[in-house]
C-alpha positions in Angstrom: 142.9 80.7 90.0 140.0 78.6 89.6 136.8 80.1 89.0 134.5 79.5 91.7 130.9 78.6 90.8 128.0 78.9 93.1 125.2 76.5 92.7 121.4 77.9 91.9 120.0 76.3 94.8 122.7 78.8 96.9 122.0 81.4 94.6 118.0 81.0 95.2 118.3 80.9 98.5 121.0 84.2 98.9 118.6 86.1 96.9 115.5 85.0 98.9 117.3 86.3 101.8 117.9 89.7 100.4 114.3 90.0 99.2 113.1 89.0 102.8 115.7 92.4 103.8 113.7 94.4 101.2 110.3 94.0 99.8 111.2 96.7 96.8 114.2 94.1 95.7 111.3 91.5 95.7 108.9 93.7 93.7 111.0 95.2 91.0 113.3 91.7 90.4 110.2 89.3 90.3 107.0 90.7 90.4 105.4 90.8 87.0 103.0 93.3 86.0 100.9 94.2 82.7 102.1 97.3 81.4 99.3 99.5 79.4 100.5 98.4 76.3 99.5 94.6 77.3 103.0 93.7 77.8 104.0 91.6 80.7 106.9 93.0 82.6 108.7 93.5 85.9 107.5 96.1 88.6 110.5 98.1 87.9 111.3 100.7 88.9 109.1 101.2 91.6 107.0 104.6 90.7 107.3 107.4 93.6 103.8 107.1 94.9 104.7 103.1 95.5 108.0 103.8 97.0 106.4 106.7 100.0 103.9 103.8 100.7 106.2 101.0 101.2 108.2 103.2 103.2 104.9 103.9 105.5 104.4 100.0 105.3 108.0 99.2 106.2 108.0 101.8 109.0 104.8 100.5 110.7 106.3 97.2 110.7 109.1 98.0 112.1 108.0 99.8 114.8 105.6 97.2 115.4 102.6 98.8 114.7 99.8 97.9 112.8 100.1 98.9 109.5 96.5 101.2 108.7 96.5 103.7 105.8 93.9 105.6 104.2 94.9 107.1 100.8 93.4 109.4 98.8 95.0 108.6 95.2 95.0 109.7 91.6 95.1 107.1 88.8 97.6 104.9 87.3 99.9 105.2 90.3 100.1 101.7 91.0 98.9 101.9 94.5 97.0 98.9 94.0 99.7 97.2 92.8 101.7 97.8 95.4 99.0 96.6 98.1 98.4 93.7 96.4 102.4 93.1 96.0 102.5 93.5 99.8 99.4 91.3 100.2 100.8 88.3 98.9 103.9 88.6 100.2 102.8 88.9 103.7 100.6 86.2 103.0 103.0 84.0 102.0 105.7 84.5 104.0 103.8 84.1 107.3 101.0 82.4 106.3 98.5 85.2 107.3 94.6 85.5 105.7 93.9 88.2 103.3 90.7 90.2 101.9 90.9 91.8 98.8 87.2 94.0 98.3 86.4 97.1 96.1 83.4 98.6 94.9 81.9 95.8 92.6 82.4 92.5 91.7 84.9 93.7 88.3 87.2 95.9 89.7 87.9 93.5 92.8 88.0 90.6 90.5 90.5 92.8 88.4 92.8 93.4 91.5 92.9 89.9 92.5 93.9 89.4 88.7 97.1 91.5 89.8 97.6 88.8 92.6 97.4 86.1 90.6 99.9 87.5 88.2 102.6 87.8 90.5 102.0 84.2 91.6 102.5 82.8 88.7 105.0 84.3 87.4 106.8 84.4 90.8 110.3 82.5 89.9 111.4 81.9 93.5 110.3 79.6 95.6 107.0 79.8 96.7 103.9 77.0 98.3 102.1 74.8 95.6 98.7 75.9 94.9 95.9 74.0 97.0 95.0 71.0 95.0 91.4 71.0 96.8 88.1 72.5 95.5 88.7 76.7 95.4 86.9 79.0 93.9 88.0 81.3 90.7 88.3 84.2 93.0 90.3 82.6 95.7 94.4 82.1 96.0 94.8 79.3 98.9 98.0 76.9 99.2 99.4 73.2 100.0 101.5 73.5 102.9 101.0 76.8 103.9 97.9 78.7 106.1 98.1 81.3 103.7 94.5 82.3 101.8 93.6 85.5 99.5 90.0 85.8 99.0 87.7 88.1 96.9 84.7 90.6 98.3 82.8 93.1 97.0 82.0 96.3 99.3 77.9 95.5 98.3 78.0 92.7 100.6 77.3 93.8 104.0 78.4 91.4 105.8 82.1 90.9 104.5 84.4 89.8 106.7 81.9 87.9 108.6 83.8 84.7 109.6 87.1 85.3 108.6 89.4 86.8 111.1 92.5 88.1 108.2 95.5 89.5 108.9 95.2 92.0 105.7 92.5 93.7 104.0 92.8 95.4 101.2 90.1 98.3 100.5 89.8 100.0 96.9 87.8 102.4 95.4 86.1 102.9 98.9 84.4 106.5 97.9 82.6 104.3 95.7 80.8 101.7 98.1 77.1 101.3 98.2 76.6 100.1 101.4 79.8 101.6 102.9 79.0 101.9 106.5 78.0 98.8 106.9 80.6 97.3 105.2 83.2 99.0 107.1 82.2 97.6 110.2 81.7 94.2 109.3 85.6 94.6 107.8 86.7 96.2 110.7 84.9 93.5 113.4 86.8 90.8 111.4 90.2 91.9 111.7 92.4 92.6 115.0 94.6 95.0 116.8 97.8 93.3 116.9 101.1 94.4 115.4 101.0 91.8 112.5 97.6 92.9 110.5 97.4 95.5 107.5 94.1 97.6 107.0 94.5 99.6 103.9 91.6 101.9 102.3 92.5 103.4 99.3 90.6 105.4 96.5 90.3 108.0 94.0 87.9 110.9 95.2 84.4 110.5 93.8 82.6 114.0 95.0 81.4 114.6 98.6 80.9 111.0 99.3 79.7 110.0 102.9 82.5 107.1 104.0 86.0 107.4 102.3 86.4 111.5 102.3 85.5 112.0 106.0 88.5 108.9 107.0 90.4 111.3 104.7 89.6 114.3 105.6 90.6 113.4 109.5 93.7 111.3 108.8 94.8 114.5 106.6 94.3 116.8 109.8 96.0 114.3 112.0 99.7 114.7 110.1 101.1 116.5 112.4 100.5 114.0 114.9 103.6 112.0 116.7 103.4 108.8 115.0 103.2 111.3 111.7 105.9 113.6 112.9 108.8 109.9 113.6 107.6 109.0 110.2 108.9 112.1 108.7 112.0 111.7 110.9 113.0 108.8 109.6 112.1 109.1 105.8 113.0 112.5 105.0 110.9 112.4 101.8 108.1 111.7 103.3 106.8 115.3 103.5 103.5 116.5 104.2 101.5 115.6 100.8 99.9 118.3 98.3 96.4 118.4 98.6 95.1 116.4 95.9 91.7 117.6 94.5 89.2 115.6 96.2 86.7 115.8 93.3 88.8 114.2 91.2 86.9 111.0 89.1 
C-alpha cells in the first residue's frame, strides 16, 4: 500500500482550521513566550489561571456577548499573556482594533513586547507587517484592518479617536488618573457582541478605581450570566478570595 503524503500547504491549512476550533491549540502549539530563565518557548501547557479565563472568553463569545472581565490576579499567572494571546488573535483574524494600556509607559511597552513576540515567531500564516511609517509601539498590517496600539493609563484622554474592538487594561489599581481614563476607554469602545474590555491587576491597597469594579463584580457571582457560566464549565467555581492587599 502506498504511503500517502499530504502536502504542507494542506497540512497548514488543516491545522489552521483546528486552531480557529480552539484558541488553546493555537496558544500552546505556536505562541512563543519567554520563560523566566530568558528562554524562548511555547505557551504550553496552558497554566490553570489561563485556562478558567479562556473558558470565560470562549463562553462570552459563544453566547454572543461581549466579552468584559475584571480580574483581580496574583503574579506570574500569565494573565497578561493570555490577553495579549487573545488580543492578537482576534485582531488578526477579524481585522478588529486593539488598545493595549497599563499603568506607565514600561510595563505597557513590556506587554506589547509579549504581542510582538508571538508575531514573529508566529509559524502559520499570518498578514505581512505594514510597510508604511508605524511607530515602535504599534503592530499594524498590509492587507488586513487589523491595528494594536500602545497607551498608558496617565493619558487622560486614551481612547480618544479610536473606536477598538479590544482593550486590554493592566495593572489598573495602579492608574494615576484612573477615572478619567476609564471613561475616555470606555466612550471609545462599543456595546456589540464582537468587542473585549478586559481590566486586570494585582491589588495595590485600598485603591479608588480597580478594587471597587472588583469588589462589585465579586458580589455579582451569583448572578445568572455567573450562575450558565458555572453550568457549563464545571470548574469554574466561585474563586477564593485573593488577598486584596497583595503588591
Amino acid at each position: 500500500m502506498a504511503n500517502l503524503v499530504v502536502p504542507p500547504a494542506v497540512q497548514e491549512y488543516a491545522e489552521l482550521e483546528l486552531c480557529r476550533r480552539s484558541k488553546s491549540r493555537l496558544f500552546e502549539n505556536h505562541y512563543f513566550i519567554k520563560d523566566k530563565d530568558g528562554l524562548l518557548r511555547l505557551m504550553t501547557p496552558l497554566r490553570k489561571a489561563q485556562k478558567k479565563a479562556l473558558a470565560v472568553i470562549d463562553w462570552c463569545r459563544s453566547s454572543g456577548r461581549p466579552v468584559r472581565m475584571i480580574v483581580g490576579k496574583s503574579r506570574k499567572r500569565g494573565l497578561s499573556t493570555l490577553f495579549e494571546a487573545d488580543m492578537l488573535d482576534e485582531v488578526i483574524k477579524n481585522g478588529y482594533d486593539g488598545i493595549v494600556i497599563a499603568h506607565d509607559k514600561p510595563t505597557s511597552e513590556d506587554i506589547f513586547r509579549i504581542t510582538r513576540r508571538f508575531y514573529d515567531h508566529l509559524d502559520l500564516q499570518k498578514p505581512r507587517l505594514y510597510k508604511g511609517q508605524t511607530n515602535k509601539n504599534e503592530l499594524k498590517f498590509d492587507g488586513n484592518d487589523g491595528h494594536i496600539v500602545v497607551e498608558t493609563a496617565n493619558n487622560k484622554m486614551a481612547g480618544t479617536g479610536r473606536t477598538p474592538q479590544y482593550i486590554h487594561a493592566s495593572e489598573v489599581a495602579k492608574w494615576s488618573e484612573g477615572q478619567a481614563t476609564l471613561v475616555s476607554l470606555l466612550q471609545s469602545i462599543g456595546d456589540g457582541p464582537s468587542t473585549t474590555v478586559i481590566f486586570e491587576s494585582t491589588f495595590y491597597g485600598e485603591d479608588a478605581l480597580f478594587l471597587p469594579m472588583w469588589e462589585e463584580a465579586y458580589s455579582n457571582f451569583t448572578s445568572p450570566i455567573a450562575a450558565a457560566l458555572r453550568k457549563h464549565f464545571d470548574s469554574l467555581t466561585t474563586p477564593d478570595r485573593p488577598d486584596r492587599h497583595e503588591h
